[in-house]
C-alpha positions as CSV (number, residue, x, y, z in Angstrom):
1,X,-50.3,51.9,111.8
2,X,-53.6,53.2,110.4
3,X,-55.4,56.0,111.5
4,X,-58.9,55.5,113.0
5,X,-60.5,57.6,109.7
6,X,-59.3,54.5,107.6
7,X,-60.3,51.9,109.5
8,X,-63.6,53.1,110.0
9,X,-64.2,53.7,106.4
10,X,-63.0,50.0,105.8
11,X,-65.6,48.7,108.6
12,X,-68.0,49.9,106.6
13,X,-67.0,48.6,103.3
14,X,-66.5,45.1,105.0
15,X,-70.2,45.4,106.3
16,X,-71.8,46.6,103.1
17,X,-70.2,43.3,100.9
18,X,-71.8,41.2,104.3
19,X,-75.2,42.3,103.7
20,X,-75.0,42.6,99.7
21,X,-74.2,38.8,100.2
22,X,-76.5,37.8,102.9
23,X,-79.2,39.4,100.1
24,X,-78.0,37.0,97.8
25,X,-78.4,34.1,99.5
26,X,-82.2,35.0,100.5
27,X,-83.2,35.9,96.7
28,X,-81.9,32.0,95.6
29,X,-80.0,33.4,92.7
30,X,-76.7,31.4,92.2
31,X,-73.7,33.8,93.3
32,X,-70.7,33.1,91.1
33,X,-67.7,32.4,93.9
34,X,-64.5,34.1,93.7
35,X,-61.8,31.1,92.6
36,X,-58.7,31.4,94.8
37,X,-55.8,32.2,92.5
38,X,-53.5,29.7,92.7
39,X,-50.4,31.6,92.0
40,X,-48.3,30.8,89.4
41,X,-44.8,30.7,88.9
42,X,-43.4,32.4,85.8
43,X,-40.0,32.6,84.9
44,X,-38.3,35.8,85.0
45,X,-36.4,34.7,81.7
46,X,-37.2,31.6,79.0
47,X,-34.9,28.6,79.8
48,X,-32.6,28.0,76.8
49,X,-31.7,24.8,75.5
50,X,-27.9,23.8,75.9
51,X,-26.8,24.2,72.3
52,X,-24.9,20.9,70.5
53,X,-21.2,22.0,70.4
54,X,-19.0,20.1,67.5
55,X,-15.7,19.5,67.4
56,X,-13.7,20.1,63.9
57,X,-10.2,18.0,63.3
58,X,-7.7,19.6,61.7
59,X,-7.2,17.7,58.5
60,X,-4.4,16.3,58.6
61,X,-1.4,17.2,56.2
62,X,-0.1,15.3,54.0
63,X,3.9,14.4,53.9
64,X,5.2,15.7,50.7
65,X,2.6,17.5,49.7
66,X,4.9,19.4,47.2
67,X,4.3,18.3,43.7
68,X,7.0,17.1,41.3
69,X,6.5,19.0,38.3
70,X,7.1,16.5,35.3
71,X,9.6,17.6,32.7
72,X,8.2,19.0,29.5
73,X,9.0,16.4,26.6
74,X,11.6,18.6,23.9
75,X,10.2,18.8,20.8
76,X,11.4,18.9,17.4
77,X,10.3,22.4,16.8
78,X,12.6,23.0,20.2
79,X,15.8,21.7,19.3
80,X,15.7,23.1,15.9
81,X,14.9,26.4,16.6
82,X,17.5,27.0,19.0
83,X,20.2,24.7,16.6
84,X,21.8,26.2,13.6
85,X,20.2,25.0,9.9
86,X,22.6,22.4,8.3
87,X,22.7,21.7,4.6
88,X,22.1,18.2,3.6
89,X,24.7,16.1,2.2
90,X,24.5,12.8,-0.1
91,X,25.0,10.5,3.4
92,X,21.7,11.8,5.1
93,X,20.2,10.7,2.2
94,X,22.1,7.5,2.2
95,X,21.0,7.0,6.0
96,X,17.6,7.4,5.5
97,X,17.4,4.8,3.2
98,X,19.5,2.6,5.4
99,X,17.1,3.1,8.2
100,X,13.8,2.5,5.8
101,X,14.9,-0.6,4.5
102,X,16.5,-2.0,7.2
103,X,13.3,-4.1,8.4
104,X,12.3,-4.9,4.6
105,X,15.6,-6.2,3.0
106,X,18.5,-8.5,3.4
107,X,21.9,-7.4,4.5
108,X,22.8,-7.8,0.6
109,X,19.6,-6.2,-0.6
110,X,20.7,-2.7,1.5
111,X,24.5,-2.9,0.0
112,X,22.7,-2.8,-3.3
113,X,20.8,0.3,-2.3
114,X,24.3,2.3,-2.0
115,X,24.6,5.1,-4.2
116,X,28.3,5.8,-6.0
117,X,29.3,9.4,-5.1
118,X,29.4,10.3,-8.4
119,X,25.2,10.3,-8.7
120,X,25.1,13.0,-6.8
121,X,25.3,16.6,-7.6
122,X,27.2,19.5,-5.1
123,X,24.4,19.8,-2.7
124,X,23.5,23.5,-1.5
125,X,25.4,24.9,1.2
126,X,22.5,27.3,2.1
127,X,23.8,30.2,0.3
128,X,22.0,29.8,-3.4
129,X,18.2,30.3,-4.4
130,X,16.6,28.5,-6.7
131,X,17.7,29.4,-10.2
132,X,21.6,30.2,-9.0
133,X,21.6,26.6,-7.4
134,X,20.2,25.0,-11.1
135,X,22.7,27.3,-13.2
136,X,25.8,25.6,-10.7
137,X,24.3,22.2,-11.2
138,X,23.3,22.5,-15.2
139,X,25.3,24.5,-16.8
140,X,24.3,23.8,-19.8
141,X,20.6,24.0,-19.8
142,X,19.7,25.9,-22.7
143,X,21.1,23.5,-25.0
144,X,20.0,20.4,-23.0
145,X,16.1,22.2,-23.0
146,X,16.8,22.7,-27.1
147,X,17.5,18.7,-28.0
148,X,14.7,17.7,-26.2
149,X,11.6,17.0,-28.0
150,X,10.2,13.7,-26.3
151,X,7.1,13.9,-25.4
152,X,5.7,12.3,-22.2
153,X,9.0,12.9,-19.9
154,X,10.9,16.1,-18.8
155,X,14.7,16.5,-18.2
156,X,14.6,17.9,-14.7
157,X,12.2,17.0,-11.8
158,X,12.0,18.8,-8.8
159,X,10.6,17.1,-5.4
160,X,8.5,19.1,-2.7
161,X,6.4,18.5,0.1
162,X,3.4,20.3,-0.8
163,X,1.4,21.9,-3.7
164,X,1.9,25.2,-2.1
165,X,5.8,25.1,-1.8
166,X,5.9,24.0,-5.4
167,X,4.5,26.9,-6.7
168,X,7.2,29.3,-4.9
169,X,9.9,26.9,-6.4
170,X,8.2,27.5,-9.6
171,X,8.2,31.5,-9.0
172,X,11.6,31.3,-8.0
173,X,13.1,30.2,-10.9
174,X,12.4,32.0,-13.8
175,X,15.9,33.3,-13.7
176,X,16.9,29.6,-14.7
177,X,13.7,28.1,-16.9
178,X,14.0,31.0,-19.4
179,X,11.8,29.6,-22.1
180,X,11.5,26.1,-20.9
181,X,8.0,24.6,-20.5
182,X,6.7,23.6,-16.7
183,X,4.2,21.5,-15.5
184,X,2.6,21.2,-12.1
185,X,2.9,17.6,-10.7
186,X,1.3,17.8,-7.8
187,X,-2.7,16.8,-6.8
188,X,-4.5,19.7,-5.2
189,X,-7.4,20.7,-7.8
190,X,-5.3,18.9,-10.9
191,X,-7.0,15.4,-11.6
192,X,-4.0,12.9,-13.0
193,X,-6.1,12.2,-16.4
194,X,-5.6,16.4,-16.8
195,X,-1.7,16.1,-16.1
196,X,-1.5,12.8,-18.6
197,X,-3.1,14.7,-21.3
198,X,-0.7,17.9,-21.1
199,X,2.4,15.4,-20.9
200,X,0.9,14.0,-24.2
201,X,0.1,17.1,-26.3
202,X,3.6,19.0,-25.2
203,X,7.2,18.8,-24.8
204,X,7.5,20.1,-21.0
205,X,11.3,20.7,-19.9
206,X,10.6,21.2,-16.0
207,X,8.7,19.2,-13.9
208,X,8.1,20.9,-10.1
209,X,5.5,18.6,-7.5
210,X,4.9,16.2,-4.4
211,X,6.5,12.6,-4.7
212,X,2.5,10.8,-4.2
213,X,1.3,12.5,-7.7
214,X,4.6,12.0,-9.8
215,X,4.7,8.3,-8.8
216,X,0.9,7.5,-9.7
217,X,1.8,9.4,-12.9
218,X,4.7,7.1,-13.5
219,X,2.4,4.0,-12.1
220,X,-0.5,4.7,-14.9
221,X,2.2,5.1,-17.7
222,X,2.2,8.9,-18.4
223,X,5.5,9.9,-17.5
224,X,8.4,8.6,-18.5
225,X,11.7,8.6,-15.9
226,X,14.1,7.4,-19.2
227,X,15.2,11.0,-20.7
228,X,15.3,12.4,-16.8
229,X,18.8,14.1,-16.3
230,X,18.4,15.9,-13.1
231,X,16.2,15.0,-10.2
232,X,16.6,17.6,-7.2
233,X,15.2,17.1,-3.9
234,X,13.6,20.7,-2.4
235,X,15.8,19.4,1.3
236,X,16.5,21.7,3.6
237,X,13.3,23.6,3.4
238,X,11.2,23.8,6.5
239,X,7.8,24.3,6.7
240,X,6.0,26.3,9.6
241,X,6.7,23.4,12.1
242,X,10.5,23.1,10.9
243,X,9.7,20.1,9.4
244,X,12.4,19.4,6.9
245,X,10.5,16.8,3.3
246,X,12.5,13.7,4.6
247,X,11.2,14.5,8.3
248,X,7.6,14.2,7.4
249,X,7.1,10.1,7.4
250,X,4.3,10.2,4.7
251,X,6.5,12.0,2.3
252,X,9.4,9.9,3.1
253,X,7.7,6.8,2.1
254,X,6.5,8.1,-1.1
255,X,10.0,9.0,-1.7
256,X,11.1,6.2,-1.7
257,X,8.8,4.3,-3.2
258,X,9.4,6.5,-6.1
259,X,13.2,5.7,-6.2
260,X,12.3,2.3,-6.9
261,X,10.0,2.8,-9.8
262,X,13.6,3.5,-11.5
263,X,15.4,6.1,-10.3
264,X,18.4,4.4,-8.6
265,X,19.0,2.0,-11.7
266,X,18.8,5.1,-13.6
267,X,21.3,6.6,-11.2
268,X,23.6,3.5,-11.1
269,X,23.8,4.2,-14.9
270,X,25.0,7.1,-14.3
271,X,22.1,8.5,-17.0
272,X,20.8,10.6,-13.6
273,X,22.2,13.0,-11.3
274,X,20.5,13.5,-7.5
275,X,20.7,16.9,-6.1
276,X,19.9,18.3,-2.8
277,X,18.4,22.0,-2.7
């Protein structure tokens, strides 16, 4: 409860706004009103929104989902450099000739292609170079390289893949050329009217190059195949991708072709002997 001291002081304050108001009203001055204050309800905390839930599906798994690897294709390279190098006989050559005429000729025509064994020379069982592998096949050399004096031709040709391999056969076999004359039959930076004139000026005893140049120097008439005694093939060389001459098609073809311009009558005469390096 409150004691009397308080309520008398609050009497008087209650009195004192009375009469300050009833002065008010008598003056005619407009007394601003005290609004009621409507109370107002505030919430305590901010209402949250309900947040959007979503619902993931596991994706779904796939039967077999295991690849199957695919087997890697052997290559050529593969098998041969795991295989041991064979020397090439007479019959591979034989087969191949088989196989690249069988779509062009006649059963007749391909029994005339057949070579007699005694065309070709002991073929190299891996174990020569160069110059041993001629001195076997060519004994007589010297004086074969002495009689010859026709111009135009060369006694012994030797058959490569490419300019570079030619001249390594050409290094290698000094031992064997002695002072036989050697020309390069083979197109990279020697034009064919260049090689044509050097067959005319000279008797040349050697001839070392790729099958394409030797044939268009045949073709445009300056070399002659007649006086040829020995034509060797550089076979079971391999270049970097163990390609062997015979395996490369482009070469194989221009073999051939060559062998026509020829060669195997010359070899059925028995005028020319085929060797395999």
């Amino acid at each position: 409860m409150w004691s009397p001291l308080i309520l008398q002081w609050w009497w008087w304050w209650q009195w004192g706004m009375d009469e300050e108001a009833s002065d008010g009203e008598g003056e005619g001055d407009t007394e601003v009103m005290q609004q009621e204050t409507v109370p107002v309800l505030v919430p305590s905390e901010k209402t949250k929104q309900p947040k959007e839930c979503f619902f993931i599906q596991p994706k779904e798994r796939k039967e077999n989902t295991t690849k199957t690897r695919k087997r890697r294709k052997k290559k050529i390279t593969d098998v041969l450099a795991k295989s041991e190098p064979k020397p090439g006989l007479p019959e591979d050559l034989q087969k191949l000739m088989k196989d690249y005429y069988s779509s062009r000729r006649s059963v007749i025509e391909l029994e005339e292609l057949n070579l007699p064994d005694s065309c070709f020379l002991k073929a190299n069982d891996l174990t020569h170079s160069l110059s041993s592998y001629l001195k076997e096949i060519c004994p007589k050399w010297v004086k074969l390289r002495k009689n010859h004096s026709e111009k135009k031709s060369v006694l012994m040709l030797i058959i490569c893949s490419s300019a570079i391999r030619a001249l390594e056969l050409i290094r290698s076999m000094t031992a064997f050329r002695g002072d036989g004359k050697v020309i390069k039959l083979f197109a990279k930076h020697i034009k064919v009217q260049a090689q044509v004139k050097l067959l005319e000026k000279r008797v040349v005893h050697l001839g070392v190059g790729t099958p394409g140049r030797i044939k268009e120097l045949v073709k445009q008439g300056g070399l002659n195949l007649n006086p040829l005694k020995f034509l060797v093939f550089d076979w079971n060389w391999r270049d970097q991708k163990l390609r062997r001459m015979m395996d490369i098609p482009e070469i194989r073809k221009e073999v051939f072709e060559l062998l026509e311009m020829g060669v195997l009558s010359l070899c059925k005469s028995e005028s020319l002997k085929l060797g395999l390096f």
